[in-house]
C-alpha positions in Angstrom: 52.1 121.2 69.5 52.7 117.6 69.9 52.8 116.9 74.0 55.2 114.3 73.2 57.5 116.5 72.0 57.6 119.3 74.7 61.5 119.4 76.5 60.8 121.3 79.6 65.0 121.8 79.7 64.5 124.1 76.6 61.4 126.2 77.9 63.8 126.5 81.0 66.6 127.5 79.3 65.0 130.4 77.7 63.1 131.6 80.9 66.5 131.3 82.9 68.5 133.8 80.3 65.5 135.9 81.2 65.7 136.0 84.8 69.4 137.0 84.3 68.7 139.9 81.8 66.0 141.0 83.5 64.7 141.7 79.8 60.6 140.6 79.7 59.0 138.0 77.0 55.8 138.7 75.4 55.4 135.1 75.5 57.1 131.5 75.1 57.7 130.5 71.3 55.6 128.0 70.5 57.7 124.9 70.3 58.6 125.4 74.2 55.0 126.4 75.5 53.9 124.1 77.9 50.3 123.3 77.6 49.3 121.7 80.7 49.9 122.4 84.4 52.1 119.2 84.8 54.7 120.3 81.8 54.7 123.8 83.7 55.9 122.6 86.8 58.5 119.8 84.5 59.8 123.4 83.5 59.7 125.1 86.8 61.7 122.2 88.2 64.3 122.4 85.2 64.7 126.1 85.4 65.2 126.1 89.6 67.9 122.8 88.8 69.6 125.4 85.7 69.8 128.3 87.8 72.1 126.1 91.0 69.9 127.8 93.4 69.4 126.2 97.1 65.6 125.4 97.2 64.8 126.8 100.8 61.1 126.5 100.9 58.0 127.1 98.5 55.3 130.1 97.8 51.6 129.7 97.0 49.6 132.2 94.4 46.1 132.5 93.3 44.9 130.7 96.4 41.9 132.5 97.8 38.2 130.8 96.9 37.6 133.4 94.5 41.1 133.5 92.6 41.2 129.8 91.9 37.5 129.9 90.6 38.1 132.8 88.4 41.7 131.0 87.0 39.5 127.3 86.9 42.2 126.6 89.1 41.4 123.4 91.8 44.4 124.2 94.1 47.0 127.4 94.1 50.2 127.9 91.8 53.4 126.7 93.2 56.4 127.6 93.0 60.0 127.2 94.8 62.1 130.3 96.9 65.6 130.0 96.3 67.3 131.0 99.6 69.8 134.1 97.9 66.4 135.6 97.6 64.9 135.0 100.8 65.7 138.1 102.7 65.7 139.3 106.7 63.4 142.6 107.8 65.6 145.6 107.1 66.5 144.2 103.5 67.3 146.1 100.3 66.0 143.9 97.0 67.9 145.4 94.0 66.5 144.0 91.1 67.8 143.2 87.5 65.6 145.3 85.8 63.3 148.4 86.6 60.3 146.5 85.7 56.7 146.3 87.2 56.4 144.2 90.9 53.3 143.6 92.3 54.0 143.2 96.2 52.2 141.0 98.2 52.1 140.4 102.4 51.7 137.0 103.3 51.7 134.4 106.1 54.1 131.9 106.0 55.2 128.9 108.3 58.5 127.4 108.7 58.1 123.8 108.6 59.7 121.9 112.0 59.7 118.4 110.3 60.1 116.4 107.0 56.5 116.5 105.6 57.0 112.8 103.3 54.5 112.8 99.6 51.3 111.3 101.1 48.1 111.8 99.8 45.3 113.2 102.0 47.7 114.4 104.7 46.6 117.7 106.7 48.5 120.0 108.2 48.7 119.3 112.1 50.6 121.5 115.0 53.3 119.7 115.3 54.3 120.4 111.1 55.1 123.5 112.2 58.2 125.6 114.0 57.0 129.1 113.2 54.5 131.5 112.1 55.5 134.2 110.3 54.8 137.4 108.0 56.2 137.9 104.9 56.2 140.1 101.8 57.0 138.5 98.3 57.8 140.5 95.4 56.6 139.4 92.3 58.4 139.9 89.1 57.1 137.9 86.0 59.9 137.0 83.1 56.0 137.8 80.9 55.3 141.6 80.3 51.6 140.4 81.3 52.1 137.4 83.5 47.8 136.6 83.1 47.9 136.9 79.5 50.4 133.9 78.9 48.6 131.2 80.7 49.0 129.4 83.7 51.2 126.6 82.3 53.5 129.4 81.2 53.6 131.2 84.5 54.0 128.3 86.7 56.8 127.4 84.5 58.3 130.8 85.2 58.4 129.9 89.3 55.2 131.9 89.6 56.6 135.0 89.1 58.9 134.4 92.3 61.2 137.4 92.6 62.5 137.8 96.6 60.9 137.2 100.0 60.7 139.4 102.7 60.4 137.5 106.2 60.1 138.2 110.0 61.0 136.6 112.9 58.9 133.9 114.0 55.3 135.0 115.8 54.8 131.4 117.5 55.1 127.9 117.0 52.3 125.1 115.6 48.9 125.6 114.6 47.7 129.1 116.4 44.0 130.1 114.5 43.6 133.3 117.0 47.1 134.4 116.0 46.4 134.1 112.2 43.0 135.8 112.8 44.5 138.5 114.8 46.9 138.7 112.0 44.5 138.9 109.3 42.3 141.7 112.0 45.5 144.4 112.0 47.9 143.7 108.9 48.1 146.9 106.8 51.0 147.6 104.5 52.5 151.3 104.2 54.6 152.6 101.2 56.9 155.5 101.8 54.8 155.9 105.2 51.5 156.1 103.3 48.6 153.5 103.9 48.5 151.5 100.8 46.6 148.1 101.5 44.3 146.6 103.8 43.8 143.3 104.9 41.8 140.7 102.9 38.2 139.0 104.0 35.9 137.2 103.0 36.6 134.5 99.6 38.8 136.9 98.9 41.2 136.2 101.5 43.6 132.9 101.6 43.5 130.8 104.1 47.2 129.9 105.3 46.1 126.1 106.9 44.3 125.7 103.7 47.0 126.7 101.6 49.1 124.5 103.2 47.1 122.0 102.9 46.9 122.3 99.0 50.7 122.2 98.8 51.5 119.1 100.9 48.6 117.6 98.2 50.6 119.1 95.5 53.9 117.3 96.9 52.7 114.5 97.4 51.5 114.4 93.7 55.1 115.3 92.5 56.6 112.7 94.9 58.3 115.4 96.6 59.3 115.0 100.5 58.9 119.0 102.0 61.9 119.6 104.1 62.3 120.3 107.7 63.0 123.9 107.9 61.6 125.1 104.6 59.6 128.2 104.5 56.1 128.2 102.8 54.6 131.7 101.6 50.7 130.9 101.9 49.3 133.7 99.6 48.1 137.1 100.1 46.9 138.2 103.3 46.4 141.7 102.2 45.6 143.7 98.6 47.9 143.6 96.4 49.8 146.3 94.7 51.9 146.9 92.2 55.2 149.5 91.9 56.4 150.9 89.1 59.5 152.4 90.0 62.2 151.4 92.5 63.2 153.4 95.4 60.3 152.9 97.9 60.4 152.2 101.5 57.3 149.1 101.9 56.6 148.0 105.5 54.4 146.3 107.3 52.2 146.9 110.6 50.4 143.3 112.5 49.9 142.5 116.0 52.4 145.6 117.3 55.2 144.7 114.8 56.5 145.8 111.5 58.3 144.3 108.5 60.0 146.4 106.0 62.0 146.4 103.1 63.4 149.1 100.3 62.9 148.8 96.3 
């Protein structure tokens, strides 16, 4: 295909009736394919403006060392949380389909200040009003999300489904609270242990993370808001479910999060 001739409103369009059906694609048709990272996120952009949602803050996927050198990938996916699917502890998450999530517990911050686009910036302590945990639940408009290409799935918001979040666990930059948290997270379906915490390359670092978004902001000429809420990546393995009805909860640091499927 012709770059030249890519309209990102058209590969939106199509993705968007998606969402609302719930019904999965085996892939884009190839006149609205996007075939480069930058026409992904055109799309993304397109499809979050089509659907009238209120941006509220911004998730991050494939971020650990190891995922992003096994997608070729120089910084995580990004994509935008629309705030009717950002959800409080206790939450119920009905979904428009009973298609296959893959459920992921995450660190996120709550940003305290306007974050303008400038290269080379780094997080600092004062960026940030909160620390918290969250679960996203990922739900791909692709039957295999992997299979379609990156391009494809950033210009499906990254699989963004709902977000799970919990109340704030401190304020600024705290490295013993996000090691403590990374130490004792372990996530529990129906009761049962289901995941551990992630180590090693195959862990995301939240700072970094953060880090990689403000870079990708500033690339976009995007100002991040005061107040919005960025998902950093999985903090432990994740799963997928099949089949609604499940109770999903966390355990960190003496506290829980949970949510029903």
């Amino acid at each position: 295909m012709n770059s030249s001739l890519f309209v990102s409103q058209r590969t939106a369009a199509l993705l968007l009736q998606h969402w609302r059906s719930g019904e999965l694609l085996t892939e884009l048709p190839a006149s609205l394919k996007p075939e480069t990272l930058k026409q992904g996120y055109d799309s993304q952009d397109q499809l979050f403006a089509a659907a009238a949602g209120q941006r509220c803050g911004w998730k991050l996927g494939v971020g650990s060392p190891a995922g992003m050198r096994a997608a070729n990938l120089s910084r995580p996916l990004v994509g935008q949380l629309e705030d009717k699917r950002c959800h409080e502890d206790g939450a119920h998450i009905q979904l428009p389909a009973v298609t296959p999530v893959t459920i992921e517990c995450e660190v996120a911050f709550v940003l305290d200040r306007d974050i303008p686009p400038q290269a080379g910036r780094a997080p600092v302590s004062e960026d940030i009003r909160a620390t918290c945990v969250t679960f996203e639940v990922v739900r791909s408009r692709f039957v295999d999300r992997k299979a379609v290409g990156w391009p494809s799935f950033v210009a499906d918001n990254v699989g963004f489904e709902a977000l799970v979040i919990s109340d704030s666990l401190g304020a600024g930059i705290d490295v013993a609270l996000l090691a403590d948290l990374a130490e004792t997270a372990e996530v529990y379906v129906d009761g049962e242990l289901r995941a551990g915490g992630l180590s090693g390359d195959a862990a995301t670092d939240p700072l970094v993370s953060l880090a990689h978004l403000y870079a990708h902001a500033a690339e976009r000429g995007q100002t991040l808001k005061a107040g919005d809420v960025v998902t950093t990546g999985a903090m432990c393995q994740p799963f997928d479910l099949s089949q609604t009805g499940h109770q999903v909860s966390a355990r960190f640091i003496g506290r829980t999060l949970s949510f029903t499927l």
